[in-house]
C-alpha positions as CSV (number, residue, x, y, z in Angstrom):
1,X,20.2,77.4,87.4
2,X,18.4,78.5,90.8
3,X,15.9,81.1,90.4
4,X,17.5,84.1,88.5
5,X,16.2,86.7,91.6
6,X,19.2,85.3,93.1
7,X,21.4,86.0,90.3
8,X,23.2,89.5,89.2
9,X,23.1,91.7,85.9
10,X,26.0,92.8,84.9
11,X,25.0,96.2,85.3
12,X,24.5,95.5,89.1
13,X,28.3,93.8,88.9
14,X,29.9,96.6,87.0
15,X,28.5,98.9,89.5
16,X,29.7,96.3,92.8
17,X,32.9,96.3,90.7
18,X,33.3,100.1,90.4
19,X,33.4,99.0,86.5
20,X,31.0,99.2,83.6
21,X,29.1,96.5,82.5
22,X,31.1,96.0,79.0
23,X,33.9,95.3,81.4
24,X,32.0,92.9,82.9
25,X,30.8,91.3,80.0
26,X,34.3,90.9,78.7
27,X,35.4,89.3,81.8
28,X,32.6,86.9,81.3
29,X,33.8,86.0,77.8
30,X,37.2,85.8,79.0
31,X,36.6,83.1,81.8
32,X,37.9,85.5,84.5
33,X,34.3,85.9,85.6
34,X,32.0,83.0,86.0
35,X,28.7,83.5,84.4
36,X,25.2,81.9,83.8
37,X,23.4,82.2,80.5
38,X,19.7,82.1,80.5
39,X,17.7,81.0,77.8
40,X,17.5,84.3,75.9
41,X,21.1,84.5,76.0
42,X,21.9,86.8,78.5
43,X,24.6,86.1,81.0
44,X,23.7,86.6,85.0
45,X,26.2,86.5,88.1
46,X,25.9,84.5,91.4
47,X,27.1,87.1,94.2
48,X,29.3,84.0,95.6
49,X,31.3,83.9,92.2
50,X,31.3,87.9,92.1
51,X,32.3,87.7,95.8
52,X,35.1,84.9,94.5
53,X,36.4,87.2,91.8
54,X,36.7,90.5,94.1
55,X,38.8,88.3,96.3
56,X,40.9,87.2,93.1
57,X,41.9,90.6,92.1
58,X,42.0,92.0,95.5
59,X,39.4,94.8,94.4
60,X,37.2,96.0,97.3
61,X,33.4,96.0,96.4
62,X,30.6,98.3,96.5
63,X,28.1,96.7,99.0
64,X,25.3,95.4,97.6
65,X,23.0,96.2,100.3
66,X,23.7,99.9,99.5
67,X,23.5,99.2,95.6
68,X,19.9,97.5,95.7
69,X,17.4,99.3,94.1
70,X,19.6,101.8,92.3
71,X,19.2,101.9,88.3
């Protein structure tokens, strides 16, 4: 895995997706949602396969530019 700075919590996808992060972690489970585990055991998100999966499901996304540094 590249460095996880350049991977996405699903928090920070659930909020790209206008969805909450359950959702996200479901899709994850699912296969619908491509996801990276890390060696704790928590699952992280390329933007490209976020990107990918917007395109999919024809859902517009919440620009992450305007999303970073929110909590």
């Amino acid at each position: 895995m590249n460095s996880l700075k350049s991977y996405l919590m699903p928090k920070d996808v659930g909020r790209m997706l206008r969805v909450t992060s359950a959702t996200v972690r479901l899709w994850a489970e699912s296969g619908e949602l491509k996801a990276h585990m890390t060696a704790g055991g928590h699952r992280r998100f390329a933007l490209e396969d976020v990107e990918q999966f917007a395109r999919d499901k024809h859902v517009e996304l919440n620009n992450p530019a305007e999303l970073a540094g929110t909590s």
